[in-house]
Residue frames as a rotation matrix with the C-alpha (Angstrom) as fourth column:
UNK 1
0.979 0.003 0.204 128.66
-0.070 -0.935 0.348 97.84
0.192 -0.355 -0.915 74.56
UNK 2
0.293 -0.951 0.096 132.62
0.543 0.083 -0.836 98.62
0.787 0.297 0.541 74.50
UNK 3
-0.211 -0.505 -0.837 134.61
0.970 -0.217 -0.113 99.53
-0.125 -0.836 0.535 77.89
UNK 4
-0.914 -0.257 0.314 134.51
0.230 -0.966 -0.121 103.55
0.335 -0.038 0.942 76.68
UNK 5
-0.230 0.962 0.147 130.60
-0.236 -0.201 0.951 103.37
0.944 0.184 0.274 76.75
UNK 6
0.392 0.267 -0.880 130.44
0.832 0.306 0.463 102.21
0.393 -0.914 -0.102 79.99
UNK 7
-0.575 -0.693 -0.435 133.08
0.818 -0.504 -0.278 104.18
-0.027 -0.515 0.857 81.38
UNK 8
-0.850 0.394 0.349 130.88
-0.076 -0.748 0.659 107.10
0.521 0.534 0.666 79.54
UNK 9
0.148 0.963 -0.224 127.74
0.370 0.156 0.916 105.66
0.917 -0.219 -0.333 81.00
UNK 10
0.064 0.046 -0.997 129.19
0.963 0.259 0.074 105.76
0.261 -0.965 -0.028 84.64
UNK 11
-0.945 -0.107 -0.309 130.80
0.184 -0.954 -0.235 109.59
-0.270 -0.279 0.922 84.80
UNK 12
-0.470 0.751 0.464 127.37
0.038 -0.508 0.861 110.54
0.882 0.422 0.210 83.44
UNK 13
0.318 0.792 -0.522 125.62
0.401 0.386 0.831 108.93
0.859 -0.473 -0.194 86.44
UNK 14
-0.239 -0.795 -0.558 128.27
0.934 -0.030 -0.357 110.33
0.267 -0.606 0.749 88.76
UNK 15
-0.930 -0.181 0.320 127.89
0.285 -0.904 0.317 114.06
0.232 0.386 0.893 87.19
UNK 16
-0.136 0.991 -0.005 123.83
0.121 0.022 0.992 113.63
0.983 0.135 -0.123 87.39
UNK 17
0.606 0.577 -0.548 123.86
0.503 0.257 0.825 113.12
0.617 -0.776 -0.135 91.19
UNK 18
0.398 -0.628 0.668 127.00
-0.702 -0.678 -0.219 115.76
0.590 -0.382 -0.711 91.84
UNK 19
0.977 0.079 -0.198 128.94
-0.012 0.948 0.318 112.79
0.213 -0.308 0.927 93.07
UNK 20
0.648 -0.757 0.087 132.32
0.131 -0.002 -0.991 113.99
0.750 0.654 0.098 92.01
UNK 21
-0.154 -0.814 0.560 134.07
-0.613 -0.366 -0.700 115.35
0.775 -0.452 -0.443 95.13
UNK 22
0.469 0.006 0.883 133.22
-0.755 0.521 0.398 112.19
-0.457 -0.854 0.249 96.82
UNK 23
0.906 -0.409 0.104 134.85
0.411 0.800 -0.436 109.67
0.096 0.438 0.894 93.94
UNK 24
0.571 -0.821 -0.002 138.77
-0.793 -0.552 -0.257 110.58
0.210 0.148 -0.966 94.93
UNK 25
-0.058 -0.669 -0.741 141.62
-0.300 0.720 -0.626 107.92
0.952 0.186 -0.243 94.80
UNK 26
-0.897 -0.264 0.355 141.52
-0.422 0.266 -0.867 107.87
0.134 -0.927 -0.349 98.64
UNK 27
-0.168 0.827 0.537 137.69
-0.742 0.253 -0.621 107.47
-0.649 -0.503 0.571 99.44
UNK 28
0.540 0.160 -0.826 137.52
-0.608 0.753 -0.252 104.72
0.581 0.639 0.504 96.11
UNK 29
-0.448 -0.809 -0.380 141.08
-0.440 0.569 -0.694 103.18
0.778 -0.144 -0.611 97.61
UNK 30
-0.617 0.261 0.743 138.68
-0.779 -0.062 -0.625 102.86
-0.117 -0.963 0.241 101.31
UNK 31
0.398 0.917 -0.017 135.61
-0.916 0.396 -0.071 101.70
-0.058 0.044 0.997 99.57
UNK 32
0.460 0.172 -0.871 137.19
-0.721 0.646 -0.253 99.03
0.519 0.744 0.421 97.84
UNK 33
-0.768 -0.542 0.341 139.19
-0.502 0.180 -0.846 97.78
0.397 -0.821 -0.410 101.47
UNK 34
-0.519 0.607 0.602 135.89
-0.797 -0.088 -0.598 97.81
-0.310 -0.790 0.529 103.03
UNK 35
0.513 0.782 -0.352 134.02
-0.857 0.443 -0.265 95.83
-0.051 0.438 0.898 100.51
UNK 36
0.242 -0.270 -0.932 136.96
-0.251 0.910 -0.329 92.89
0.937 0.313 0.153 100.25
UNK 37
-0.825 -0.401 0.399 137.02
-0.496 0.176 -0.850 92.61
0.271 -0.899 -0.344 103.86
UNK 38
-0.513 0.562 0.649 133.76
-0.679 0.198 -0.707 91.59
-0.526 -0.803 0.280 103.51
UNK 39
0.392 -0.105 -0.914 133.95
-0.591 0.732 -0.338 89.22
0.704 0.673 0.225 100.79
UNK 40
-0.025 -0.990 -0.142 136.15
-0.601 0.129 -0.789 87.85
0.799 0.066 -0.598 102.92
UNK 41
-0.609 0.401 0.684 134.42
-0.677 0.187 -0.712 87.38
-0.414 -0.897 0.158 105.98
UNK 42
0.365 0.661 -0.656 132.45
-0.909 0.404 -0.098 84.95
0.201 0.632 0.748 103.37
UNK 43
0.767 0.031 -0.641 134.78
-0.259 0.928 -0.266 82.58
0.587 0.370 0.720 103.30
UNK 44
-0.640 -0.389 0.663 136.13
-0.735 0.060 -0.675 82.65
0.222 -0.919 -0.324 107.01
């Protein structure tokens, strides 16, 4: 499977569950804060 097919695979799943006006640069830019803070806390 090639990077476009995925990419393709994900907006589908996104679009299916009306996801869209929650995937904006800010709320992604948050998630992705939140989640390596807590990687992090792994290896505190």
């Amino acid at each position: 499977m090639e990077t476009k097919d995925v990419i393709a695979d994900l907006i589908k799943f996104r679009n299916e569950r009306q996801w869209q006006e929650y995937h904006t640069l800010e709320s992604l830019s948050r998630a992705l804060s939140i989640e390596a803070s807590e990687v992090e806390k792994v290896f505190l």
